[in-house]
N, C-alpha and C positions, 0 to 999 in steps of 0.2 A: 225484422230479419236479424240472425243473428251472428254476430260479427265475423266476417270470411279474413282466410288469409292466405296468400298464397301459396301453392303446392305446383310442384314440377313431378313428369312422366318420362321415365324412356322405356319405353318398351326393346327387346334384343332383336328386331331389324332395323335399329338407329333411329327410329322416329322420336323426334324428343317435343313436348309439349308445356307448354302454361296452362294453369287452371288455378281455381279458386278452392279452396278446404272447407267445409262445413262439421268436419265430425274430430275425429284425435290428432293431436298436434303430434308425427311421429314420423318413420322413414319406414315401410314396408314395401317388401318383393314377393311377388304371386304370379299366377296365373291367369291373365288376362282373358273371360269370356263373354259373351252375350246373352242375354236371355229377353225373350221376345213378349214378357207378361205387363196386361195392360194394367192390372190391382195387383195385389200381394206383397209391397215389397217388403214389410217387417216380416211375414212368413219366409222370403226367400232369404234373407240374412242371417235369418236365427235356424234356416234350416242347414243341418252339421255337414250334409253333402257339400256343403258351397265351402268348406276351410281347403284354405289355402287359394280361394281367386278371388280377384275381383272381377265383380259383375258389373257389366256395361248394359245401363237398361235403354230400351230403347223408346221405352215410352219418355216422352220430353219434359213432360211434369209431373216432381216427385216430392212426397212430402205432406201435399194438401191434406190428407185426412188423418197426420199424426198417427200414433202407434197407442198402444194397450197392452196389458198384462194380457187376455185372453184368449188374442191371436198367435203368443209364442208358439213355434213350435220346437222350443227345447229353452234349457234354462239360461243361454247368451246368446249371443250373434256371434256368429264362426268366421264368417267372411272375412278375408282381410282388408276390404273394403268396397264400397261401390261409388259407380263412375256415372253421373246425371247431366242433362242436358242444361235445365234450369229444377233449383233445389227450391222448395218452398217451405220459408219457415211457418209460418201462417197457419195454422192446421184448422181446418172446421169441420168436424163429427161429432155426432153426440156422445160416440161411443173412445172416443179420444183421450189420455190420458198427459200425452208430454208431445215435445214434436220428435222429428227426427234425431233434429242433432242432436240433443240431449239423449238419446238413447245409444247413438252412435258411440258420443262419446261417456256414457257410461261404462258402455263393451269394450272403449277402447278397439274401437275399427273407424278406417281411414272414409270421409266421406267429398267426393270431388266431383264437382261443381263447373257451370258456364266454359264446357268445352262440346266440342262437336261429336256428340257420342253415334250421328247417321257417317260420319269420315270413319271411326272407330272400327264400326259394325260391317261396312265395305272394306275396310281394311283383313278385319278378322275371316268374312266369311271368304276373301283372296284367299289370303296368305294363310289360314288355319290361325286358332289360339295359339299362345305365346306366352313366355314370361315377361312380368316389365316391376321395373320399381319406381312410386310412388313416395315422395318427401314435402314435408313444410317445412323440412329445416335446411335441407341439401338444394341447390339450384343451376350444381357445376354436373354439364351435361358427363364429359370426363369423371369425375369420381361419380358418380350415379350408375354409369356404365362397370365400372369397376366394381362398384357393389355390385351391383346384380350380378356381375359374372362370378361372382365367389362364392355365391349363395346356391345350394343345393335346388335342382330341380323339384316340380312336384310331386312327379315321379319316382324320385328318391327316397322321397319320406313316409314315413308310416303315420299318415294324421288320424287312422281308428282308434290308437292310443291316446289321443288326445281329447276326441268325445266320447267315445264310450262310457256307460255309466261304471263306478267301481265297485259297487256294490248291487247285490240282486234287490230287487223289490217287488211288487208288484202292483198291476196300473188296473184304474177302476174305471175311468169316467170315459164316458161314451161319447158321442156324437153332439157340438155344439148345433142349440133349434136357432136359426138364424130370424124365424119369426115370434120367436117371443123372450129372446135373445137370453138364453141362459143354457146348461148342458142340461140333456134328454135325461132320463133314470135310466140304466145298464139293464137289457132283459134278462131272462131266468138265463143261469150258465147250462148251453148245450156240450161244451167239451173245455177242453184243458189243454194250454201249450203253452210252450217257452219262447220265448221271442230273442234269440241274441242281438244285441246290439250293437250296431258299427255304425250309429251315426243316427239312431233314427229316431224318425218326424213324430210329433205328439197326435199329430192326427190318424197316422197309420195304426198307430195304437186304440185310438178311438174309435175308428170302422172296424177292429178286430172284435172289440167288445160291443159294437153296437149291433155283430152279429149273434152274438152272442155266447161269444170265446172269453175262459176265463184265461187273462194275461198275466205270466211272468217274466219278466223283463231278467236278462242274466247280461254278463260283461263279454268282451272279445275273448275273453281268454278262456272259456270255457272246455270241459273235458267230455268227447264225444260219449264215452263209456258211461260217465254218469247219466247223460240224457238217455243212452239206450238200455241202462238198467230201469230207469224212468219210465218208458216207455212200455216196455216186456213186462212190469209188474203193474202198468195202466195209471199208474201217476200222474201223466200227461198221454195226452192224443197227437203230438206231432209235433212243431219245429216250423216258428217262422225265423228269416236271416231276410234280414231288415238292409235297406237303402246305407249311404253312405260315403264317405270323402275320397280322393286319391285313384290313385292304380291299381285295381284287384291282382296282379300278378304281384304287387309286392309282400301281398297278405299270406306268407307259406305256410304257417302254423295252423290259421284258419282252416287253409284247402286243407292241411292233412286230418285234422279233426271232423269237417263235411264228410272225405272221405268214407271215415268210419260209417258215420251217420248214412251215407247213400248203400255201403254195402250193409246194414241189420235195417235197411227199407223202412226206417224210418219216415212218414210223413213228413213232405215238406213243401213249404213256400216261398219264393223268395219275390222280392222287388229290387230293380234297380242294381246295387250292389249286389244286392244278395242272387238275381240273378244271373248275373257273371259272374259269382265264385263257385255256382253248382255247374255253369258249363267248363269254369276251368279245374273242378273238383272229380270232373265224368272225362278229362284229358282233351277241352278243346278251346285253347288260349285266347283270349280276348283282344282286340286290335283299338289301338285309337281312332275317333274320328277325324276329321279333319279341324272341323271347329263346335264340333258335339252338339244335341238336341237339348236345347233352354228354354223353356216359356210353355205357356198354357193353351196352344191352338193346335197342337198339332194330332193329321189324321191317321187313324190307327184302322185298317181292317180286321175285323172278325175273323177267322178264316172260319171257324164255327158257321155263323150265322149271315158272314156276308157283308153284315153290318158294318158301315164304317162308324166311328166312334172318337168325339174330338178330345185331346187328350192334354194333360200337364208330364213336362220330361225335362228330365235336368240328370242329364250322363256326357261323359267325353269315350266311353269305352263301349265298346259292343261283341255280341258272341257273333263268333263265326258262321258262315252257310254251316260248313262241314259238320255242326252238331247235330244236323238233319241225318247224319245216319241213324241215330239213337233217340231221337226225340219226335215229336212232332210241331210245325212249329201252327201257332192257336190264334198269333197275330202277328201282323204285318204293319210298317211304319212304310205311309203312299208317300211321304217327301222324298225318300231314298231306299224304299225295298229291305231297309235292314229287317230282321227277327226284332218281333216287339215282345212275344211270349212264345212260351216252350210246353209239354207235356212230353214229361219223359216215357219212353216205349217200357219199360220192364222196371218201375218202380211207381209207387206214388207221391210222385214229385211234381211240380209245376211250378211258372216262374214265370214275370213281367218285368220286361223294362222300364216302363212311364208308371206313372205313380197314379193309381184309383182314387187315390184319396184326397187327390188336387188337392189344393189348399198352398197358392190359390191354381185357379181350374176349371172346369167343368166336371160334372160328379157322374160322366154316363161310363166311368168302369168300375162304379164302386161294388158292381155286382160279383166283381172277382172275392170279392172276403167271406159272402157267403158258401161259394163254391169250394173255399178254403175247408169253411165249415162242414159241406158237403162232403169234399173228399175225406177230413179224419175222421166222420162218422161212421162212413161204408167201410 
């Protein structure tokens, strides 16, 4: 095991706590959430959606099967840390490369240990997520309080700026074969799109090409007018708007640039993020949850087909009923009746909450990236 050392919690409804430290010796303030995945967890850390919180997991043992270059899904861990029941340094996989903490504290993210993360999780799903701050070096409940209150909510902050890529590139590699454990070969390209990015996962990427979409990856700050000259001279087929960190209402520039993009009917897709910036781009604001949908089991109705379909989701913000005047909605989330998917009435546009491309997950939505592919062909 490798050597623990003390770290203090207060979260901002006064709860103050002891725990043990496994990852960066530092003082961070975040977002305190949950997330209910029973595998995954170096994919949930290195996924860009999760900066700015820490993640309280609620599976009790974490660590056992160490981490790998393979599984990233982006090039660091974004979290500002995670909260474990019991940490295990120990790691046995073949597929194993370092353990936890050594990763953690590569990234520099907070890793906290031997506290009661089932107290946490009844606490959160009461009282809703929270901000709290996290120290190994602070342990005076009073100044811990005082930081945190100083410190800008998550809300406040623009963290797309922070992952987004800054340069365009483009992405090749398709779908990892988990039985013969290496990535698939990329089929013949059937279309062509840009993918803006605001935070997003390596494997979303992966199912886009493993349908057979040629991907270019572009930055948040992208200019509508070029993609719709793009487009009108067939350069590209359409427009994915990728998952992603924070509050979509603080992202303005975005919305005004979709704008463009929804009125010259451009093709489009979005996940997660990205579909909450095309409901709030069509003028229908997005509302917090109470303690947001986290983890890889959750059921999703078809409204299509009926079918219910279990799902991976990791959002705190959701679209409104009211975008059913202009949309149709395609899925339904059974824990709470929110909108899980959209098809918009007078464009070709559509969009999902939970993420097809698990990881980690179940894989029975990955059928949405062909449908992608579907709709820029017609």
């Amino acid at each position: 095991m490798s050597s623990l050392q003390k770290a203090w919690i207060y979260l901002e409804n006064g709860t103050f706590l002891e725990a043990n430290s496994f990852g960066a010796d530092k003082t961070e303030v975040g977002e305190i959430v949950f997330n209910t995945s029973m595998s995954g967890y170096q994919e949930i850390m290195s996924d860009p959606s999760y900066a700015g919180q820490f993640v309280t997991f609620t599976m009790p043992e974490i660590g056992n099967v160490g981490v790998n270059d393979e599984d990233m899904e982006s090039l660091a861990a974004h979290a500002k840390g995670m909260i474990v029941r019991r940490y295990q340094d120990r790691y046995s996989n073949f597929r194993a490369e370092d353990s936890l903490a050594h990763f953690l504290k590569k990234y520099d993210v907070m890793g906290i240990c031997d506290i009661d993360t089932r107290y946490l999780t009844k606490m959160l799903r009461t009282q809703g997520s929270m901000m709290m701050i996290a120290s190994t070096k602070v342990s005076d409940k009073e100044e811990l309080k005082a930081m945190l209150e100083a410190t800008p909510r998550i809300e406040e902050i623009n963290y797309i700026e922070k992952v987004s890529t800054k340069e365009p590139y483009r992405y090749t590699s398709s779908t990892y074969n988990y039985r013969e454990f290496k990535y698939d070969e990329a089929p013949e390209v059937k279309a062509k799109i840009v993918a803006i990015d605001f935070g997003v996962k390596r494997n979303i990427l992966n199912e886009l090409v493993a349908a057979g979409i040629e991907v270019e990856v572009i930055p948040n700050d992208f200019i509508a007018q070029d993609l719709i000259e793009k487009y009108n001279n067939r350069l590209i087929d359409g427009v994915f708007l990728s998952n992603g960190p924070g509050d979509p209402l603080v992202l303005k520039k975005e919305q005004e640039q979709i704008k463009q993009l929804i009125s010259a009917k451009v093709p489009m897709f979005g996940i997660c993020l990205g579909h909450q910036l095309l409901s709030i781009s069509h003028g229908y604001d997005t509302f917090k949850l109470k303690f947001g949908h986290h983890g890889g089991n959750h059921p999703v109705k078809n409204e299509k087909t009926g079918l219910v379909e279990i799902t991976a989701q990791n959002h705190n913000y959701n679209v409104p009923d009211a975008v059913t005047s202009i949309a149709e909605v395609t899925h339904k989330n059974l824990f709470d009746n929110t909108i899980e998917g959209l098809r918009y009435n007078d464009a070709p546009i559509f969009s999902v909450q939970h993420h097809p491309e698990a990881s980690p997950g179940p894989k029975e939505s990955r059928y949405i990236f062909s449908e992608f592919l579907s709709l820029i062909q017609r």
